[in-house]
C-alpha positions as semicolon CSV with decimal commas, in nm:
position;residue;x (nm);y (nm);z (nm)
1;X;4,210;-7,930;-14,482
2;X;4,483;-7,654;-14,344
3;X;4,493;-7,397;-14,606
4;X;4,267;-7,548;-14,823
5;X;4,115;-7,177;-14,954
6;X;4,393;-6,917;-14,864
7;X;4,459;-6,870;-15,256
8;X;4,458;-6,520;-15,346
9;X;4,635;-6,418;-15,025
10;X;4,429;-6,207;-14,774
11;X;4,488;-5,838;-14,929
12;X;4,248;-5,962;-15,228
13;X;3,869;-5,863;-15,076
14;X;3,577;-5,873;-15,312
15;X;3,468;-5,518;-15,236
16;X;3,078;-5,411;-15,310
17;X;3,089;-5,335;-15,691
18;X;3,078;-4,982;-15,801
19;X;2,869;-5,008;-16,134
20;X;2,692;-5,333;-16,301
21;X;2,950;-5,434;-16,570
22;X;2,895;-5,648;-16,839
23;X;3,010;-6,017;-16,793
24;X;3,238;-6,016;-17,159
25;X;3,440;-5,728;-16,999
26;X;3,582;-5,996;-16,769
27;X;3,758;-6,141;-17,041
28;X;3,961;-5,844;-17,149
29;X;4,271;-5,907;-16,945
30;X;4,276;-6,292;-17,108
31;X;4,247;-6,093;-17,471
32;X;4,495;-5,811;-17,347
33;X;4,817;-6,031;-17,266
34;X;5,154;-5,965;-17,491
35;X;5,299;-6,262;-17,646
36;X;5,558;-6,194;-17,349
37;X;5,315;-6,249;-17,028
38;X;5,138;-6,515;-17,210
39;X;5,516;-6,668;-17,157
40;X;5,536;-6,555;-16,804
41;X;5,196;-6,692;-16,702
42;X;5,287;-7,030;-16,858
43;X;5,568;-7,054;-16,675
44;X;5,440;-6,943;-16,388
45;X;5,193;-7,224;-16,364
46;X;5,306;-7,513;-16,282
47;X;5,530;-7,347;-16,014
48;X;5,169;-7,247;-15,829
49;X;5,116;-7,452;-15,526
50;X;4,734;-7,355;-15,441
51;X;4,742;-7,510;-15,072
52;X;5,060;-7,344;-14,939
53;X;4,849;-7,132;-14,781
54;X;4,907;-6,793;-14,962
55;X;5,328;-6,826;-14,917
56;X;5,424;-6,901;-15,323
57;X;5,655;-6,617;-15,474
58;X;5,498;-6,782;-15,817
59;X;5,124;-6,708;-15,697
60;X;5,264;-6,333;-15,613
61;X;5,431;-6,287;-15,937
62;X;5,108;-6,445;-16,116
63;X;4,907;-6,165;-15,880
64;X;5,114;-5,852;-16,002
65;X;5,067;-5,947;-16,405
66;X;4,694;-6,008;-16,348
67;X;4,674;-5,681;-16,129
68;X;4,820;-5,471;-16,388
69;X;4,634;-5,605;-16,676
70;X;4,339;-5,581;-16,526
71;X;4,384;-5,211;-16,422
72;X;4,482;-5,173;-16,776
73;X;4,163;-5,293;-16,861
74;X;3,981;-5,075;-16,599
75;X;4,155;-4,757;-16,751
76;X;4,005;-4,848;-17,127
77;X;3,655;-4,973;-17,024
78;X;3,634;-4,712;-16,750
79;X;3,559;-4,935;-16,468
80;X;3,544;-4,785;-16,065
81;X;3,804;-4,924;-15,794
82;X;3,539;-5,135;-15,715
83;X;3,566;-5,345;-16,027
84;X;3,884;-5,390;-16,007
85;X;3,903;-5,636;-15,764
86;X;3,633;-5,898;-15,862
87;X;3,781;-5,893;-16,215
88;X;4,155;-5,972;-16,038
89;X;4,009;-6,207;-15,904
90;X;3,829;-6,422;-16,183
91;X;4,138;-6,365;-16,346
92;X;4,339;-6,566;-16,126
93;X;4,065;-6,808;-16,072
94;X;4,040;-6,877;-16,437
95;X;4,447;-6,909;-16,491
96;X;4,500;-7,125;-16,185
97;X;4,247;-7,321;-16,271
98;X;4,409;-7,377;-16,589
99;X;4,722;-7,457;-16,433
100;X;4,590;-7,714;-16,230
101;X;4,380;-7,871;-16,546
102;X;4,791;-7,902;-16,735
103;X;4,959;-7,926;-16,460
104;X;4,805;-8,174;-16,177
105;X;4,795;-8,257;-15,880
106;X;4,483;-8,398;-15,986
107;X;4,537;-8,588;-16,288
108;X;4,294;-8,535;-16,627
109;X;4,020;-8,856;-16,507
110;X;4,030;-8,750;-16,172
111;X;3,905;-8,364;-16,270
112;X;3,637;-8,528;-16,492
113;X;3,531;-8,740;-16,259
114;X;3,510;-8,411;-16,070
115;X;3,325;-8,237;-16,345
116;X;3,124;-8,516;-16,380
117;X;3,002;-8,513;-16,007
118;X;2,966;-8,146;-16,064
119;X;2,715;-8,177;-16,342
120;X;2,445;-8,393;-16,122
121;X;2,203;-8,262;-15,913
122;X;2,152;-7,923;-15,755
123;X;2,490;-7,802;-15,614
124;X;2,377;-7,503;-15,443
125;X;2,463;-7,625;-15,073
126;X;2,827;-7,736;-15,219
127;X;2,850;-7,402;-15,422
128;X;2,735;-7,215;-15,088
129;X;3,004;-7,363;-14,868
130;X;3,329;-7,363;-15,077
131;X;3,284;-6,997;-15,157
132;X;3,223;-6,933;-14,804
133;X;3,562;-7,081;-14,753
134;X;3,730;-6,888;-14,998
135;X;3,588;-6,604;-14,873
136;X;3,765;-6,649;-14,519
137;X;4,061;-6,779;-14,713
138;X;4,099;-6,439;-14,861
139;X;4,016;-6,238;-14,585
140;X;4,240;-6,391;-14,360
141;X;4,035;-6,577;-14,129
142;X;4,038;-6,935;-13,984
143;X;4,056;-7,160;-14,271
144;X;3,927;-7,463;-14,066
145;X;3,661;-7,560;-14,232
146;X;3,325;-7,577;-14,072
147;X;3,120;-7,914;-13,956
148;X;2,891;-7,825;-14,214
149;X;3,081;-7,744;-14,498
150;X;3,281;-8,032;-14,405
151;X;2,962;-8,277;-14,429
152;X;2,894;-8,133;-14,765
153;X;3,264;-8,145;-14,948
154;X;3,241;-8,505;-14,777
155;X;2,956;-8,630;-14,933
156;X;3,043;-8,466;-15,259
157;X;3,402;-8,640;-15,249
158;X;3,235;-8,970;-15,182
159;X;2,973;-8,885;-15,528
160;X;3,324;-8,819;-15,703
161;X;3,408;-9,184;-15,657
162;X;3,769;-9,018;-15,531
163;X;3,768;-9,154;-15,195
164;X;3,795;-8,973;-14,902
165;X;4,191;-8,933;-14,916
166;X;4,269;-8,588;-14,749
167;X;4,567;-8,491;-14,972
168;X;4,321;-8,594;-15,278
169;X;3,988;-8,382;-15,092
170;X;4,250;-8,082;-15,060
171;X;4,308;-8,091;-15,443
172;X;3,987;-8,153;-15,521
173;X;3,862;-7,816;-15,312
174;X;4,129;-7,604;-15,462
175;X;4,026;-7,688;-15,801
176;X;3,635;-7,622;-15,683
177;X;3,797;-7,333;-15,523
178;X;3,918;-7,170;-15,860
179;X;3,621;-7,211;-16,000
180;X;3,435;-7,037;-15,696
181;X;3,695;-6,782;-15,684
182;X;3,527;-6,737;-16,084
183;X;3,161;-6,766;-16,013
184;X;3,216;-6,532;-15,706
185;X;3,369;-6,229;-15,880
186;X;3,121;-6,257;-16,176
187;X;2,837;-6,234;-15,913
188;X;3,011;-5,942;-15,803
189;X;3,100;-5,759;-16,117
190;X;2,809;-5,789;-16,271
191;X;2,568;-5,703;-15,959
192;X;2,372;-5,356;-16,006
């Protein structure tokens, strides 16, 4: 699973947050987009390749419009350095997550069967481990993934009714990654 978490390329840390912000400000770089970057991000997209291991001029390009709405943001809700980053980063957890929901690899049954998985049982030890990975994604470490976290994205591939396909369990923990990627930096944001 080479690469399977190295998303946000290793200069993104979640630093220690500066204030406790309020979850809705997360969605002010969605509401702050021109008509012109809404263009750019759609066509930016389907051009993201999330397991190429941080290398993808479109995933760099995608990084610079989210960074500078977001610090646009930071300037008119008066949010510290700190905040910055953890709202970059749900930002580009919730777009390429919405590039992978139009655009594939994993096609629209697969990511409910995903969803579907998702919504049974208590998926704190599956939660636990694929943000673990995307935090050594992002801060450059090995992105091997552990004996343990590999037991648990195992098991939860094999609840998916997926298979245990590599190619298809790489997909399937990028998309879980973008949604990590989410849940992490709203943790983070929003901690006092």
């Amino acid at each position: 699973m080479r690469g399977l978490f190295v998303l946000a390329g290793a200069a993104l840390i979640i630093a220690a947050p500066g204030h406790a912000g309020d979850v809705k400000e997360l969605a002010c770089a969605e509401q702050a987009y021109t008509p012109e970057q809404r263009a750019q991000i759609d066509g930016l997209l389907p051009q993201i390749d999330l397991l190429s291991g941080g290398d993808n001029p479109a995933l760099n390009q995608l990084g610079a419009l989210v960074g500078s709405t977001a610090m646009q943001c930071g300037d008119q809700l008066q949010w510290e350095q700190a905040d910055l980053q953890p709202a970059i980063l749900f930002e580009l957890g919730r777009l390429m997550e919405i590039g992978m929901r139009r655009h594939g690899p994993l096609t629209p049954a697969e990511i409910a069967k995903v969803e579907a998985a998702l919504a049974k049982g208590d998926r704190t030890k599956l939660w636990t481990a694929i943000e673990e990975q995307v935090m050594i994604g992002m801060t450059g470490g090995d992105a091997t993934v552990s004996n343990d976290n590999a037991v648990v994205f195992g098991a939860f591939m094999v609840e998916t009714g997926l298979g245990l396909d590599v190619t298809k369990a790489e997909y399937v923990g990028a998309f879980l990654a973008t949604k990590a990627m989410q849940r992490t930096s709203m943790r983070t944001f929003t901690a006092q």
